[in-house]
N, C-alpha and C positions, 0 to 999 in steps of 0.2 A: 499337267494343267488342271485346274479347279475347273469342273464342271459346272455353268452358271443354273441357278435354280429354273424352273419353268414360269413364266408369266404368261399370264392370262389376257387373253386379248382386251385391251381398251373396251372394244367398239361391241364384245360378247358380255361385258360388263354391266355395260350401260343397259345392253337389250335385257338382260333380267333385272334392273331394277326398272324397268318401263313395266316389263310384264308382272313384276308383284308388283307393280303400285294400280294399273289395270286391275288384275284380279284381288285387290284388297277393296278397289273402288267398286267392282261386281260384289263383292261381298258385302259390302254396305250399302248399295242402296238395294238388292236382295232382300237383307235382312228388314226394311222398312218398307218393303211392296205391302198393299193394302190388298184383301183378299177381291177376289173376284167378281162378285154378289155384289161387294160396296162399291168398286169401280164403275159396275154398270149402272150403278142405282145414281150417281152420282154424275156421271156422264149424260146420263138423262135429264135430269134435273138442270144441269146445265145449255144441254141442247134447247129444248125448253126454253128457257129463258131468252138464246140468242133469237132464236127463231121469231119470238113474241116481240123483242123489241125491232125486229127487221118489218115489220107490217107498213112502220108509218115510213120507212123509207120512199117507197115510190111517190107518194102523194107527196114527200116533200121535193123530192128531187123532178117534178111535174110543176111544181107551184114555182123554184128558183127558175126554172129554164121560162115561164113567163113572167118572170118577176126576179131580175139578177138582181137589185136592188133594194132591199128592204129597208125601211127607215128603224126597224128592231134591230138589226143588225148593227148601223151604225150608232147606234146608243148603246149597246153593249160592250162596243169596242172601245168607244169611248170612256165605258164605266171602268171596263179592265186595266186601259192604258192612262188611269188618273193618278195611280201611284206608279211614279218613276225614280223611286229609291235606287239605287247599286244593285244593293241585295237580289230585286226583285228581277230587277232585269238580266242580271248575272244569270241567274235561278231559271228566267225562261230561253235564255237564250244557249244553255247549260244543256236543257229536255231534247230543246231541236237541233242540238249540233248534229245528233248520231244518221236520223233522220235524212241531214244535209249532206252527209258524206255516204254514199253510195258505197263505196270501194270498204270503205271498214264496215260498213253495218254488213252487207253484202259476207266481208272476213268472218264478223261475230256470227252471224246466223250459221256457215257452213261451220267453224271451229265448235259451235253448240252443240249440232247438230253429229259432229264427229264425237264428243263425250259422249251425247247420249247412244252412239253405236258402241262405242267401246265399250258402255257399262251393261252392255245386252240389253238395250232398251231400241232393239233396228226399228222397229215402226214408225216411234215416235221419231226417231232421228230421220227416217224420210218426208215423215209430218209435217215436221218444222223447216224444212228445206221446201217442199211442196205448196205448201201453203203461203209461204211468202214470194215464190215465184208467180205462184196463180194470184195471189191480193195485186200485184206491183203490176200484171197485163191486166187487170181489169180497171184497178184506177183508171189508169189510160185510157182504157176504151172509153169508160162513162163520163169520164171528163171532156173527150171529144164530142161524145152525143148529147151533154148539157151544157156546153161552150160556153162554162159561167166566167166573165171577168173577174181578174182580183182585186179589192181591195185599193184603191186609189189615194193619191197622197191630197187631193182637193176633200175626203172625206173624211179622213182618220190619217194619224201619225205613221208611218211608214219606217221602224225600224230594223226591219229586216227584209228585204226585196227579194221575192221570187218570180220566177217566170213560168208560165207556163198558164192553164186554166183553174180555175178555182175551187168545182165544187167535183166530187168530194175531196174532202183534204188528204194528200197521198202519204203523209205522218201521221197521221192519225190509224189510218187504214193499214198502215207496215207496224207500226206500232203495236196496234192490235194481233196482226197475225202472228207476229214473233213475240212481243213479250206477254199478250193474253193468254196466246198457247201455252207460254210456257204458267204462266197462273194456274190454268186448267188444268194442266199434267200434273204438276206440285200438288192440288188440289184434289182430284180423286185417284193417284195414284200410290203417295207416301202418307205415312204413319203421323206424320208433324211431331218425330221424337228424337230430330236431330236437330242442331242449330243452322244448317244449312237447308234443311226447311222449309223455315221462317223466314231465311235470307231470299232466298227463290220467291218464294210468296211478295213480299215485301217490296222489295228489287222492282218485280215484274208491275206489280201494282200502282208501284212511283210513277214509271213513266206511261204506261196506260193512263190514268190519270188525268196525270200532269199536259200531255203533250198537247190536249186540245185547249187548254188554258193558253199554253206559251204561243199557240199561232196564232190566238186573238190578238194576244197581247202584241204579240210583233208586227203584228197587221198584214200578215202575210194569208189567211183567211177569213171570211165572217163565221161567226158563230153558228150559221146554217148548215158553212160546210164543214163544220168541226162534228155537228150533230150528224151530218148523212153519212161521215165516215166511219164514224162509231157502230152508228146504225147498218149499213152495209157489210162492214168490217164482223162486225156479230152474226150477221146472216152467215159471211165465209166459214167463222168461228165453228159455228154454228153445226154445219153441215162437214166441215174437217169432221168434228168430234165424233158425228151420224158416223160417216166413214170410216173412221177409226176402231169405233166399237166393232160394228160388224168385221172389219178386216180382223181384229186382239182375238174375237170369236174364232174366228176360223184358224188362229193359228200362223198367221203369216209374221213372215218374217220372224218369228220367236225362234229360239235357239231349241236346239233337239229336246233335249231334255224337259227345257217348259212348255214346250208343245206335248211332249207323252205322259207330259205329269195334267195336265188339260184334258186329255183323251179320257184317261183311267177317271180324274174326278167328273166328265162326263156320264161316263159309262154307268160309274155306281149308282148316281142320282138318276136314270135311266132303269138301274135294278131294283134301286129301291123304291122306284114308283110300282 
């Protein structure tokens, strides 16, 4: 009898092309980590920034809860909702789909969050998990302690109905923690010497953006609470990134290697003071 050659399991096949396409994907975005020095310098700079525009928060979100009703507001919304092309309302109604769907956004956030573990980025991949569980329990709460109504169809055009309270906008605010973060990361952590980049940057930017546009326009917020989400949202941002550095400092969650290669360029710059 012919002796039939040996095959190779299916299912052992597959697992090494998972594993080279994993460690080809550590090796690329490796090769375009930004040094250390510029991370922190930048991360600063950053923080900074969110922190500074969280100031006017309180005083607005004090001024709505005695005032749910601004006659600014409804002029705005009216200004936004004056062109009712296809295009445009396609386009807003496009920003707030992901937003609306819990269950996928919910999917994107952990499936993101799972690349950036695999590419040995564990920090950040807890980051971005973290941060948008913690943005998503505070909407809620502040929205219960500033019991602002939405947006009424005797004031402004109503086409897109949500339920719930108004101020701050809970898209806006999710928006922020997941595709700011991810702005931020792209931002002081790669080189911008790959086309995928650009796309991240880009990408993330759109709907940041955008999303506070598209719930004026749908009338499912006022433009107060598009602002105190932003502004809130940036405070969270804000204070992730505080967090974040201090934890990258210490070494947590980084893979063996980039943790002892950390230690040693500590150490030197320690000798050579």
């Amino acid at each position: 009898m012919q002796q039939e050659p040996d095959k190779k399991p299916v299912n052992g096949s597959l697992e090494n092309n998972v594993q080279g396409m994993v460690e080809q994907a550590q090796q690329e975005v490796a090769q375009t980590r930004e040094p250390w020095y510029r991370v922190f310098q930048r991360t600063r700079t950053l923080v900074t920034i969110y922190l500074m525009i969280f100031v006017l928060f309180l005083a607005l979100a004090t001024f709505v809860f005695y005032h749910p009703v601004l006659s600014v507001d409804v002029l705005i919304t009216k200004e936004f909702q004056e062109n009712q092309s296809p295009w445009l309302r396609g386009l807003m109604i496009m920003v707030s789909w992901l937003g609306s769907n819990m269950i996928i956004f919910a999917l994107l956030i952990l499936l993101t969050a799972l690349v950036f573990w695999l590419v040995n980025l564990r920090l950040e991949a807890v980051l971005i998990a973290g941060l948008s569980i913690v943005s998503s329990a505070l909407n809620v709460l502040i929205k219960l302690i500033v019991h602002r109504p939405r947006p009424t169809a005797g004031l402004v055009e109503i086409i897109q109905s949500a339920t719930g309270h108004s101020f701050p906008s809970g898209h806006v605010m999710s928006y922020v923690a997941f595709f700011g973060l991810l702005f931020s990361l792209g931002f002081v952590l790669f080189k911008k010497n790959r086309w995928w980049h650009y796309a991240l940057l880009i990408v993330s930017a759109f709907f940041v953006i955008l999303v506070g546009p598209s719930r004026i326009y749908l009338g499912d917020h006022w433009a107060s609470d598009v602002v105190g989400g932003y502004m809130f949202g940036g405070l969270l941002l804000g204070l992730a990134l505080w967090l974040y550095l201090g934890l990258r400092r210490r070494g947590v969650l980084a893979p063996k290697a980039v943790h002892e290669k950390r230690q040693a360029n500590s150490a030197h710059l320690r000798t050579a003071k």
